[in-house]
FIBA-988162 format. One record per residue (C-alpha): residue number from 1; residue in three letters; z, y, x. Coordinates in Angstrom, 1 decimal, m for minus. Example, Ala and Ser with C-alpha at 12.3 -4.5 7.8 and 13.67 -1.06 7.14 Angstrom:
<recs>
[1; 'ALA'; [7.8; m4.5; 12.3]]
[2; 'SER'; [7.1; m1.1; 13.7]]
</recs>
This chain:
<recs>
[1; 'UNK'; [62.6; m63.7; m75.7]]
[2; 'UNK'; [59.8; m66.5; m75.1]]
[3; 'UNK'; [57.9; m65.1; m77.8]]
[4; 'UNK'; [57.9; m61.8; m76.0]]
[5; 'UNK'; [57.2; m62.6; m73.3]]
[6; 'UNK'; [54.4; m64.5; m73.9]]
[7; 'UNK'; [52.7; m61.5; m76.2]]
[8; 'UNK'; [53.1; m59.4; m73.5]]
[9; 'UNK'; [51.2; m61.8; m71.1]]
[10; 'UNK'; [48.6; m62.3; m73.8]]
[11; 'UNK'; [48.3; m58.9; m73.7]]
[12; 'UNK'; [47.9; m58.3; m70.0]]
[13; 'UNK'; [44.7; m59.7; m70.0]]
[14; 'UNK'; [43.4; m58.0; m72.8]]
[15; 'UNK'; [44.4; m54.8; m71.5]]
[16; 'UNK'; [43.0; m55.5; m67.8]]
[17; 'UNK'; [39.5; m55.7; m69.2]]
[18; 'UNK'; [39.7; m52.8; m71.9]]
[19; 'UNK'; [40.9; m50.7; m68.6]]
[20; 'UNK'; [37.7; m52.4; m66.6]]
[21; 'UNK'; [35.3; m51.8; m69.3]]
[22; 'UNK'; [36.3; m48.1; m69.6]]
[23; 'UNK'; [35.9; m47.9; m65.4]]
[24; 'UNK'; [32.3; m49.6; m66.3]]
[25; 'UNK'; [31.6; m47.0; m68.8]]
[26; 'UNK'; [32.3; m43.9; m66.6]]
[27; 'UNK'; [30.1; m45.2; m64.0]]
[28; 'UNK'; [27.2; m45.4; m66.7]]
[29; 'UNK'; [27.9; m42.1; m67.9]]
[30; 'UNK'; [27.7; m40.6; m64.8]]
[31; 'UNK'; [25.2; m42.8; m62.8]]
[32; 'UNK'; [23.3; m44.7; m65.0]]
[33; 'UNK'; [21.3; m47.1; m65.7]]
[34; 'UNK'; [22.9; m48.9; m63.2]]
[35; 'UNK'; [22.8; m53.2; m62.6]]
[36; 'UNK'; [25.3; m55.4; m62.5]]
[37; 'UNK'; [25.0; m54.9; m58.7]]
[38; 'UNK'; [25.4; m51.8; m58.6]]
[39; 'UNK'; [28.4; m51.5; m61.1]]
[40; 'UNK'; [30.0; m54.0; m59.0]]
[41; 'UNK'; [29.7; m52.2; m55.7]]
[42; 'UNK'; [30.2; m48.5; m57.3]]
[43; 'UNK'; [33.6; m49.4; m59.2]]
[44; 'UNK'; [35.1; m52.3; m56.8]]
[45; 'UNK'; [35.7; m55.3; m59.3]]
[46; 'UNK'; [33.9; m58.4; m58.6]]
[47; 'UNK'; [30.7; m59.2; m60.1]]
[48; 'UNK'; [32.2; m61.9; m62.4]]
[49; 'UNK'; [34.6; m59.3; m63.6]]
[50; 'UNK'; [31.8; m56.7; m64.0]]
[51; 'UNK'; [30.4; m59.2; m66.0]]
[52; 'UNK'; [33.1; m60.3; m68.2]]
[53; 'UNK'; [34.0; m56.0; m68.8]]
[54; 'UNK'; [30.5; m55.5; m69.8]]
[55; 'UNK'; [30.5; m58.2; m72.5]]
[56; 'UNK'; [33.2; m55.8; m74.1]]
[57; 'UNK'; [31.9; m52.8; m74.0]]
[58; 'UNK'; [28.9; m54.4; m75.6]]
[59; 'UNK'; [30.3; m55.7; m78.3]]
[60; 'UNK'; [32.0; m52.4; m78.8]]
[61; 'UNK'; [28.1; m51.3; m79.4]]
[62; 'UNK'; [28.6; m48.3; m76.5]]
[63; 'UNK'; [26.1; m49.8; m73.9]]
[64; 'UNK'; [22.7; m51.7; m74.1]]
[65; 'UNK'; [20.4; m54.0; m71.5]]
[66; 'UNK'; [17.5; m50.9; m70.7]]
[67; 'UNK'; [15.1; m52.7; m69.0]]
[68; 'UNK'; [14.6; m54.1; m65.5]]
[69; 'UNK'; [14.5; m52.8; m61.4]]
[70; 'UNK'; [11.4; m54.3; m60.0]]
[71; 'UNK'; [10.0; m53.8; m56.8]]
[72; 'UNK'; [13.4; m54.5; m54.6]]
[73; 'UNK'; [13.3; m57.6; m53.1]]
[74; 'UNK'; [15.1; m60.5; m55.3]]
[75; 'UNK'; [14.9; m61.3; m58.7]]
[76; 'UNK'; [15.2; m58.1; m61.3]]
[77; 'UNK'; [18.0; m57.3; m61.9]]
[78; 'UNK'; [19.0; m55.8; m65.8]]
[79; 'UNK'; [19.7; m52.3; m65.9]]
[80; 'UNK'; [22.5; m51.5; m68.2]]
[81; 'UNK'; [23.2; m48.2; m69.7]]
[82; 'UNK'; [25.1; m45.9; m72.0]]
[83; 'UNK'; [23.9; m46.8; m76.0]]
[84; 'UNK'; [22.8; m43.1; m77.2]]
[85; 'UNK'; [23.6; m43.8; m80.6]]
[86; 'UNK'; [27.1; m45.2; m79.7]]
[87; 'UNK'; [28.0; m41.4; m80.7]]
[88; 'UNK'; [26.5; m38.1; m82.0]]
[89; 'UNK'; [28.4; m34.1; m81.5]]
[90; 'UNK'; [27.5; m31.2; m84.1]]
[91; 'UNK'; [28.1; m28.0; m81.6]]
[92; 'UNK'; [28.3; m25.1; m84.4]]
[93; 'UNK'; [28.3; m21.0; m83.2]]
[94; 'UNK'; [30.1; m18.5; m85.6]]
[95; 'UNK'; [28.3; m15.0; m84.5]]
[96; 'UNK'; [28.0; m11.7; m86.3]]
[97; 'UNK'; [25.0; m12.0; m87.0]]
[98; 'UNK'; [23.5; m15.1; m86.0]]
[99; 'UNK'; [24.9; m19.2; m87.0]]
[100; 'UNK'; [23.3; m21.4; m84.1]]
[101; 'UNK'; [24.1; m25.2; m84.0]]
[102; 'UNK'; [22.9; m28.7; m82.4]]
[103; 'UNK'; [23.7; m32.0; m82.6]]
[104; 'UNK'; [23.6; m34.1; m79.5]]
[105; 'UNK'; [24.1; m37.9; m79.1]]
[106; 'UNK'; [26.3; m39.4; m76.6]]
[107; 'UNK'; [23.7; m39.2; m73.9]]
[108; 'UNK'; [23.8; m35.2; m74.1]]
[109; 'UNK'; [20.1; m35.7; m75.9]]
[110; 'UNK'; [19.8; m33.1; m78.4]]
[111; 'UNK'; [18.3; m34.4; m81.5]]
[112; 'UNK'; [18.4; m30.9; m83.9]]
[113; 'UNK'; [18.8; m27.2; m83.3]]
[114; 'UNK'; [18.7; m24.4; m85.6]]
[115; 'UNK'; [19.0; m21.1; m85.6]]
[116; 'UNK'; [19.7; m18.7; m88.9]]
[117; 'UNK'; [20.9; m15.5; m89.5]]
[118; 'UNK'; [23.7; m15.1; m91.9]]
[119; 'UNK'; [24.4; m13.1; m95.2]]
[120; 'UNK'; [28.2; m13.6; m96.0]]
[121; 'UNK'; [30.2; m10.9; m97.0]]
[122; 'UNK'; [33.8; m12.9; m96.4]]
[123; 'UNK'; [34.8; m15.5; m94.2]]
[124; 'UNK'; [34.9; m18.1; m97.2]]
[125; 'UNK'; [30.7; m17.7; m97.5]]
[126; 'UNK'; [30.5; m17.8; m93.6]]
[127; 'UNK'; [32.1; m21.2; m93.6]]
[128; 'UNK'; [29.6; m22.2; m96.9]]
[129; 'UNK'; [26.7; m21.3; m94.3]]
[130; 'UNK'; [28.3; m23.1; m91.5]]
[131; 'UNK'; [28.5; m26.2; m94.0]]
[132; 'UNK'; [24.6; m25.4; m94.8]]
[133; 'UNK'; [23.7; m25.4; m91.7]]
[134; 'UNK'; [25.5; m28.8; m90.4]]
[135; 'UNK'; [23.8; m30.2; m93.8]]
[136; 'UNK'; [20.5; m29.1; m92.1]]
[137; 'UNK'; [20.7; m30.0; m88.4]]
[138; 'UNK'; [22.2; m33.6; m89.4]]
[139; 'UNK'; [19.2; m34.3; m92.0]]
[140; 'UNK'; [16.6; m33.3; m89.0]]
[141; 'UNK'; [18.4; m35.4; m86.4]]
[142; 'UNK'; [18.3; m38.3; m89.3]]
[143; 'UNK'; [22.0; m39.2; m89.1]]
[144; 'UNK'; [24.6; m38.8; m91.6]]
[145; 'UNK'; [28.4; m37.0; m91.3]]
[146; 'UNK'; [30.0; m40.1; m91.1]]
[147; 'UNK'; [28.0; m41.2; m88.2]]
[148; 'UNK'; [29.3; m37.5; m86.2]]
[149; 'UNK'; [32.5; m39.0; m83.5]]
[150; 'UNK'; [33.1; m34.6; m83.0]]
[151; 'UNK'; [32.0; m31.5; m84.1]]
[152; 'UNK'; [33.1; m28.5; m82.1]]
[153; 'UNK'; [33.1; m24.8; m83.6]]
[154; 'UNK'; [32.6; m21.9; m81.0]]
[155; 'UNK'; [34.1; m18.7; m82.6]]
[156; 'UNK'; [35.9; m15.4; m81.5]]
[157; 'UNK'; [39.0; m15.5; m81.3]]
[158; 'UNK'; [42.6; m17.6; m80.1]]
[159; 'UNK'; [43.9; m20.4; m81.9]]
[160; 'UNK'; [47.6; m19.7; m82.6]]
[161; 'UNK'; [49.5; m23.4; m83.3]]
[162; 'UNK'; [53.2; m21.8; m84.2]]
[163; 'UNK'; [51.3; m19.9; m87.3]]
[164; 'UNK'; [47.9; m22.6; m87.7]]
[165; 'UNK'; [45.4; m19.4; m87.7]]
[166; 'UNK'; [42.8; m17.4; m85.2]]
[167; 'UNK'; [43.7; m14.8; m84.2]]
[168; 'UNK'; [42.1; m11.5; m81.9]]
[169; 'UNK'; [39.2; m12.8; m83.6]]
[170; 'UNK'; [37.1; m8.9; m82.8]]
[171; 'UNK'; [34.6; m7.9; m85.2]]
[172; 'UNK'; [34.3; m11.3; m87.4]]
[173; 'UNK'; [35.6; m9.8; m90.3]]
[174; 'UNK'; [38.2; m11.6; m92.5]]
[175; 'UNK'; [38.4; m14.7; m89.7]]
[176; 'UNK'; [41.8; m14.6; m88.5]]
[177; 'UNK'; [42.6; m15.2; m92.2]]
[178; 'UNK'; [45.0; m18.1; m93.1]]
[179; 'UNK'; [42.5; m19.8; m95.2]]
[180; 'UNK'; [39.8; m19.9; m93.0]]
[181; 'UNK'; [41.0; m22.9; m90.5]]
[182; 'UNK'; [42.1; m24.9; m93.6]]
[183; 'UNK'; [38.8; m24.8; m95.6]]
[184; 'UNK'; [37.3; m25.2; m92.3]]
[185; 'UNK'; [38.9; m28.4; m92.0]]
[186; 'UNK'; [38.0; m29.3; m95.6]]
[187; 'UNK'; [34.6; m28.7; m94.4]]
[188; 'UNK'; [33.9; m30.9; m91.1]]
[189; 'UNK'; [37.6; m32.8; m91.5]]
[190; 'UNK'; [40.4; m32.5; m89.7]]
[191; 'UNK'; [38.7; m33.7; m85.9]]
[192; 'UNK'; [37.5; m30.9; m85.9]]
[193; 'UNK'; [37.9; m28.4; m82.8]]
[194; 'UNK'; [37.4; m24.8; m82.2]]
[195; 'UNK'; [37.2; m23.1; m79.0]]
[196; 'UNK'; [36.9; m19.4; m78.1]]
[197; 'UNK'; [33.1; m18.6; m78.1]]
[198; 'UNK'; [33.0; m17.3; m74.6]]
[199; 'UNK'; [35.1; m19.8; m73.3]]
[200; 'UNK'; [32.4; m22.2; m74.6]]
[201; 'UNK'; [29.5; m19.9; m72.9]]
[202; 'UNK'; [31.8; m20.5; m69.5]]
[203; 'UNK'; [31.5; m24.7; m69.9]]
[204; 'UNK'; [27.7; m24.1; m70.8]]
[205; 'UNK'; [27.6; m22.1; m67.5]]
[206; 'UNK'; [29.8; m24.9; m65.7]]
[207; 'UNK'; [27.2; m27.8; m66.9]]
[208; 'UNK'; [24.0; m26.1; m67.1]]
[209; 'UNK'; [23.8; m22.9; m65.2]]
[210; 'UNK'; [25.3; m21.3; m61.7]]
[211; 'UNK'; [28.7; m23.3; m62.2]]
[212; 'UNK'; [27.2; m26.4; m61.4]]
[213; 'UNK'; [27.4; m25.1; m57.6]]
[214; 'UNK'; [30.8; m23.8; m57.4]]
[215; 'UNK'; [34.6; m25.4; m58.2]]
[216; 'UNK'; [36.0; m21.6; m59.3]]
[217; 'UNK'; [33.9; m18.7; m61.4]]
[218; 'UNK'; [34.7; m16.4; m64.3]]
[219; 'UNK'; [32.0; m16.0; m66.8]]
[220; 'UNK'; [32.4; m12.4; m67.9]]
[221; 'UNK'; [30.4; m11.4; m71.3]]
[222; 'UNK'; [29.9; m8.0; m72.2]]
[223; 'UNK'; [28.2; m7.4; m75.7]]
[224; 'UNK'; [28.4; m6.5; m78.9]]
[225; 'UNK'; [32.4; m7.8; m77.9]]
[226; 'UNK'; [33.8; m8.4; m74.3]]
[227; 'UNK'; [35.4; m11.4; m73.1]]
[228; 'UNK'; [36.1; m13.5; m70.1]]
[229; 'UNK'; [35.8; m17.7; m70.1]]
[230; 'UNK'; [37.6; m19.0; m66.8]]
[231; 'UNK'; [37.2; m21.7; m64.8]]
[232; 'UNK'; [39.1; m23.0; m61.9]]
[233; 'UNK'; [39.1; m25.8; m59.8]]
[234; 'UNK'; [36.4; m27.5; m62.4]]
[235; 'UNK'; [38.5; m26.9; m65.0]]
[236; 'UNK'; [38.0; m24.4; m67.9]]
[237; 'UNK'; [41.4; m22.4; m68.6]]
[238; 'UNK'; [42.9; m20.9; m71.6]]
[239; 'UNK'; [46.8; m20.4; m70.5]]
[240; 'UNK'; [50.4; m20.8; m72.0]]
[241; 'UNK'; [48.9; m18.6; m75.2]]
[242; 'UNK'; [45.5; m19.7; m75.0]]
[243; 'UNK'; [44.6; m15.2; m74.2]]
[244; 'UNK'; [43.5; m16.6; m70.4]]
[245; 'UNK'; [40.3; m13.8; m70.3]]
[246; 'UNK'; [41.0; m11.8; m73.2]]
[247; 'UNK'; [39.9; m9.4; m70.9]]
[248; 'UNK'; [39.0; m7.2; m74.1]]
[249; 'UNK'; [42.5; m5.8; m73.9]]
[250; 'UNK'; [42.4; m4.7; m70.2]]
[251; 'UNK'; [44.6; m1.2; m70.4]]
[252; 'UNK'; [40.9; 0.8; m69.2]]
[253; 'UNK'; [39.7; 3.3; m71.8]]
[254; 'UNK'; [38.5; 6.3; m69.9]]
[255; 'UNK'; [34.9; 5.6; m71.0]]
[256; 'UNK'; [33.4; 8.6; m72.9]]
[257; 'UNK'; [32.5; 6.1; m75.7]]
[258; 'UNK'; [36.1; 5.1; m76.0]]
[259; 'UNK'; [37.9; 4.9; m79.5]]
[260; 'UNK'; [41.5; 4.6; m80.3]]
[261; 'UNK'; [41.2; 3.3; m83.5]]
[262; 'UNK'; [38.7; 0.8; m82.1]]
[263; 'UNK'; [41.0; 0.1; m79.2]]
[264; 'UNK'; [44.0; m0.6; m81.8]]
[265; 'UNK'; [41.8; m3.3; m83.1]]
[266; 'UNK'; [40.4; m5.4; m80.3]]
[267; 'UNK'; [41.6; m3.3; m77.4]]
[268; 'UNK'; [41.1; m0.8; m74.7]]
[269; 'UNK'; [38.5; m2.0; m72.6]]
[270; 'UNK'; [36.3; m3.8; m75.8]]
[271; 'UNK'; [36.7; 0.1; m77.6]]
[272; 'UNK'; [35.2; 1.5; m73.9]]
[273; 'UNK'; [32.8; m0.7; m72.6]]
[274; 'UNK'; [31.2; m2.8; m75.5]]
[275; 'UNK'; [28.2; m2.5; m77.3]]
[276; 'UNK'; [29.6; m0.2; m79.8]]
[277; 'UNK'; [31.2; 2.2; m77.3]]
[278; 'UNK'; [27.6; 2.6; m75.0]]
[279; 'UNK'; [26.3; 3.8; m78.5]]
[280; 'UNK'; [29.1; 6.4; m79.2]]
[281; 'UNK'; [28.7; 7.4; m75.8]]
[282; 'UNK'; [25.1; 8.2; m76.1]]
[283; 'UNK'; [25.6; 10.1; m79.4]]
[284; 'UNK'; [28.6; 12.1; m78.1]]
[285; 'UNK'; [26.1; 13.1; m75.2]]
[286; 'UNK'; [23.3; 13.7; m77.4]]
[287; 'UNK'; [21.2; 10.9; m76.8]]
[288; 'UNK'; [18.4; 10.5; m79.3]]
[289; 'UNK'; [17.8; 7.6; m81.2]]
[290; 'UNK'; [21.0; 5.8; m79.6]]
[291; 'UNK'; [20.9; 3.7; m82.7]]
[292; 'UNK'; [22.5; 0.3; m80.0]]
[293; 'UNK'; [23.3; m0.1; m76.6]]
[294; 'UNK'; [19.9; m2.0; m76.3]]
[295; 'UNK'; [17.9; 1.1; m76.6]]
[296; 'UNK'; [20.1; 3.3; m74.8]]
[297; 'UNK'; [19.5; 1.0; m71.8]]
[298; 'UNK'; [15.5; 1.2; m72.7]]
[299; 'UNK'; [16.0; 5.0; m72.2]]
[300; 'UNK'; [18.0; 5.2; m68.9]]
[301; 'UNK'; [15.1; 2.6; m67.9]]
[302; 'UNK'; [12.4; 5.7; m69.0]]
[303; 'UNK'; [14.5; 7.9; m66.7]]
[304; 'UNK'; [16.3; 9.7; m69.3]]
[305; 'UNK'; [19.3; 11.1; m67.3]]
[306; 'UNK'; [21.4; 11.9; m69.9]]
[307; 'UNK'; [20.9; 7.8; m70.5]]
[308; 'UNK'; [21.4; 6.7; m67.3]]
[309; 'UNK'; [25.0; 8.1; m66.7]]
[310; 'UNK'; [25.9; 6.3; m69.7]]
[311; 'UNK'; [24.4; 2.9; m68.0]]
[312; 'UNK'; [26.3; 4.0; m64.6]]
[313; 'UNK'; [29.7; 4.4; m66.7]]
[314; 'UNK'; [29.0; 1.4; m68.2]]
[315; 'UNK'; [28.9; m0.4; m64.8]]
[316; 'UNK'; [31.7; 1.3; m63.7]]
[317; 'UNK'; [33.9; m0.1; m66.5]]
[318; 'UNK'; [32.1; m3.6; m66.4]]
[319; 'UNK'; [32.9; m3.2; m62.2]]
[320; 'UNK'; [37.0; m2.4; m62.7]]
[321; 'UNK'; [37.4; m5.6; m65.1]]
[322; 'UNK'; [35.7; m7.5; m62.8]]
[323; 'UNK'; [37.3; m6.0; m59.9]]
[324; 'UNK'; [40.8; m7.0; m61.7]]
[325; 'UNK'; [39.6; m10.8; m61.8]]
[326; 'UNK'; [38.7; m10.9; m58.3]]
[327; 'UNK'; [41.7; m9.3; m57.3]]
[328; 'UNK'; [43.8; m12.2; m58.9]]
[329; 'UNK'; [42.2; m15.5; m59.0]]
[330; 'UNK'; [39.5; m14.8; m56.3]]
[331; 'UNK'; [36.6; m16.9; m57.6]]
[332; 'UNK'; [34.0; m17.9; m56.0]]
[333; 'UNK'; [31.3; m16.4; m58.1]]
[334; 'UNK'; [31.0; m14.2; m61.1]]
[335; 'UNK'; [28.8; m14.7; m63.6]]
[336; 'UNK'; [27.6; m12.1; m66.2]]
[337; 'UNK'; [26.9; m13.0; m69.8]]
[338; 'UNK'; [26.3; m11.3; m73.3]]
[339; 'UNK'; [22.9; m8.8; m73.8]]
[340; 'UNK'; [24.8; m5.8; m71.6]]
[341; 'UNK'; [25.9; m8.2; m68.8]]
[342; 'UNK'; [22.3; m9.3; m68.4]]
[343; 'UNK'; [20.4; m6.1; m69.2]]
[344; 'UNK'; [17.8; m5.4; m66.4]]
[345; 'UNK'; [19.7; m3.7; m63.3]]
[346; 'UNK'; [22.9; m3.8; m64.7]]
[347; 'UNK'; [24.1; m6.5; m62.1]]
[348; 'UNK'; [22.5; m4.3; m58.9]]
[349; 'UNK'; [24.7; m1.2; m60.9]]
[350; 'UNK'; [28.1; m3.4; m61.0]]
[351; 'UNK'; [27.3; m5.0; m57.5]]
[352; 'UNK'; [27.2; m1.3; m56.0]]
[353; 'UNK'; [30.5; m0.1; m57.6]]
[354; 'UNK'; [32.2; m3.6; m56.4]]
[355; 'UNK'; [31.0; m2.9; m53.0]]
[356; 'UNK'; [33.4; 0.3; m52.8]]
[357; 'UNK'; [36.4; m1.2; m55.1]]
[358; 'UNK'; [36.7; m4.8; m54.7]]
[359; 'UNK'; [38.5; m6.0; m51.3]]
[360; 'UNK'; [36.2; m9.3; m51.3]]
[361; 'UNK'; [32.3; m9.6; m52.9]]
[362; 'UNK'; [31.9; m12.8; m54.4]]
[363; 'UNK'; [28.9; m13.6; m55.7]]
[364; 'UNK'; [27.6; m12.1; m58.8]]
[365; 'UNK'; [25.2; m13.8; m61.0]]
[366; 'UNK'; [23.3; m12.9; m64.3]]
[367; 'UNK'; [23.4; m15.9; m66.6]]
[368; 'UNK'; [20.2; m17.8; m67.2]]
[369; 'UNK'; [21.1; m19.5; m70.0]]
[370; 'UNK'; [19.7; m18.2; m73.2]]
[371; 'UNK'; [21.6; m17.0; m77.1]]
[372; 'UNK'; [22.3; m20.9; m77.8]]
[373; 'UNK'; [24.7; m21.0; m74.8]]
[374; 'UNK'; [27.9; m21.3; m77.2]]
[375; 'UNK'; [26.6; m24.2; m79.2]]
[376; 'UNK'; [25.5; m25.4; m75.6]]
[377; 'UNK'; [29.2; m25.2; m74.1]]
[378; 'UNK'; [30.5; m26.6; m77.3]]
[379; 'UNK'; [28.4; m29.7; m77.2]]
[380; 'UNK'; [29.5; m30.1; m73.6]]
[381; 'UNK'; [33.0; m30.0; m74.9]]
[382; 'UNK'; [32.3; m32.2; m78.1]]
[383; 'UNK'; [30.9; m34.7; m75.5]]
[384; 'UNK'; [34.1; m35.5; m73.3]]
[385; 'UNK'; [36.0; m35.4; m76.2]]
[386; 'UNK'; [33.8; m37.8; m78.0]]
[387; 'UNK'; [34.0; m40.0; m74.9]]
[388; 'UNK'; [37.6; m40.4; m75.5]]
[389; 'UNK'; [37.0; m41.2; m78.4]]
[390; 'UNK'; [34.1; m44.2; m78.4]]
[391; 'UNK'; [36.4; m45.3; m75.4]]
[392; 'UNK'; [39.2; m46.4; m77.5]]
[393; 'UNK'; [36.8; m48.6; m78.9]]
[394; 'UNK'; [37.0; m51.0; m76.0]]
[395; 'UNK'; [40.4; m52.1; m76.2]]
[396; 'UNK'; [39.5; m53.7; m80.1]]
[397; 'UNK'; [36.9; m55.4; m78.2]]
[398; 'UNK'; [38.4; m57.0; m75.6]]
[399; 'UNK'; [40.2; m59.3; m77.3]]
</recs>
């Protein structure tokens, strides 16, 4: 019994200052560079104390001395801050068309970004490219894989746990195959994480754009797919089956570009109001050269009528989702995503048919942030989980 008791009480100690180095380190995160002063007064603990936690998170490498605050009166005082290097995030996006990716330190710099446009045929080449294209962002950041604490994947679709596979995973052909999450794994090891693309949009949106302002929004992305990422009370949510703003499948599919078969695939509202569905819409009214939705926009913009009541359908549609999200979590704001959602005067269009359907007009926003938004949001995500990670670190160094 003495013996145990006297581990345990070694162990207090220990303990107390991993547990004071990690308050230290969320202060630097958030604040930084900050003096011992300062750490002191921002987290409570004595300065002694702030001393002795700082020792440990230095020796676990995360922080470093930055320099020195002059011109206050008293000596200078050191400025301590979060070490850069202590961590790196690869932030990958699996598109259609496009791969995007970054790689970030644990400062949020980002050291690499590429962009490349991809030729696979099957999933199994897709995740070859994805591996190329980690290869190449790590060898311009100058880091290796082993140095990477998280690497997040943004990619359509809902990660089912009872089967291991992604599922609802729209027009990514082959991805919601059992192989893919396995040789994924194989490919950035078994860390990694994958979160819903637009999901990842809606945490970009939350650190870099109009959700910085408000505690409660829904990033709504309408585009060559449709989707929803939202958060609530600063927190992004995915629900009991991870479907939270699958708002693809939405029982709406009066749209004149509506398909069944489409609809059986990714469901009603994606088969009425995407990308795909303003084109079949334009065709069936005889639009000429409605080749995307892109151009058919360009033409209602010329004042082709024909055009233009495909654009006010569109809104319409785009209006009764967003009506349906108002209606049950009442956000503050709404943000609109994806290359329909911020078309010129599409949000005026979806504004006006909110004004006569919605019982309350939250604010509605176009997204500013640009086609790297995903690998943004993942990064962001990459980040806090990589935190959790370097701050395990502290308790081997406290003893």
């Amino acid at each position: 019994m003495t013996v145990v008791a006297g581990g345990a009480s070694a162990a207090r100690p220990q303990l107390i200052r991993a547990i004071n180095g990690k308050v230290l380190l969320d202060h630097l995160r958030r604040s930084g560079p900050l003096s011992r002063t300062e750490l002191a007064r921002l987290s409570g603990l004595s300065k002694p104390t702030v001393s002795a936690a700082l020792g440990t998170i230095e020796r676990a490498g995360l922080v470093h001395a930055t320099g020195q605050r002059t011109g206050v009166p008293g000596p200078a005082a050191i400025l301590y801050d979060v070490r850069p290097e202590a961590g790196f995030i690869l932030g990958l996006d699996v598109g259609r068309e496009f791969l995007r990716g970054a790689v970030a330190d644990l400062a949020g710099t980002v050291r690499s970004r590429m962009s490349v446009r991809t030729k696979a045929v099957d999933a199994m080449a897709r995740i070859r490219e994805l591996a190329g294209l980690a290869t190449k962002l790590l060898g311009d950041s100058g880091i290796s894989a082993s140095q990477l604490t998280q690497t997040v994947i943004g990619s359509p679709g809902v990660y089912d746990p009872k089967v291991d596979t992604l599922t609802l995973t729209g027009r990514l052909s082959g991805w919601d195959s059992p192989a893919v999450l396995p040789a994924l794994r194989d490919a950035f090891g078994p860390a990694l994480m994958i979160e819903n693309d637009v999901d990842a949009a809606a945490l970009a949106e939350r650190v870099h754009g109009h959700g910085r302002d408000v505690d409660s929004f829904a990033f709504v992305s309408v585009g060559t797919g449709i989707g929803m990422g939202l958060v609530l009370d600063g927190k992004l949510r995915h629900g009991s089956h991870g479907v939270a703003g699958e708002i693809s499948y939405l029982p709406f599919a009066e749209g004149t570009g509506s398909d069944a078969r489409d609809a059986r695939k990714r469901g009603s509202f994606d088969a009425s109001a995407s990308a795909a569905a303003v084109v079949r819409a334009a065709r069936r009214a005889g639009v000429r050269s409605a080749s995307t939705a892109e151009k058919v926009f360009a033409a209602a913009a010329r004042g082709d009528a024909v055009a233009a009541g495909i654009v006010a359908e569109e809104a319409l549609l785009v209006a009764k989702a967003v009506c349906t999200v108002i209606t049950v979590v009442d956000p503050d704001l709404i943000v609109l995503g994806g290359g329909i959602g911020q078309a010129p005067g599409f949000l005026d269009a979806v504004v006006d048919q909110l004004r006569i359907l919605a019982p309350v007009l939250p604010e509605v926003k176009v997204s500013v942030l640009a086609a790297d938004a995903v690998v943004a949001g993942c990064l962001a995500a990459g980040l806090d989980r990589a935190w959790q990670h370097v701050a395990a670190r502290i308790g081997n160094s406290a003893s």
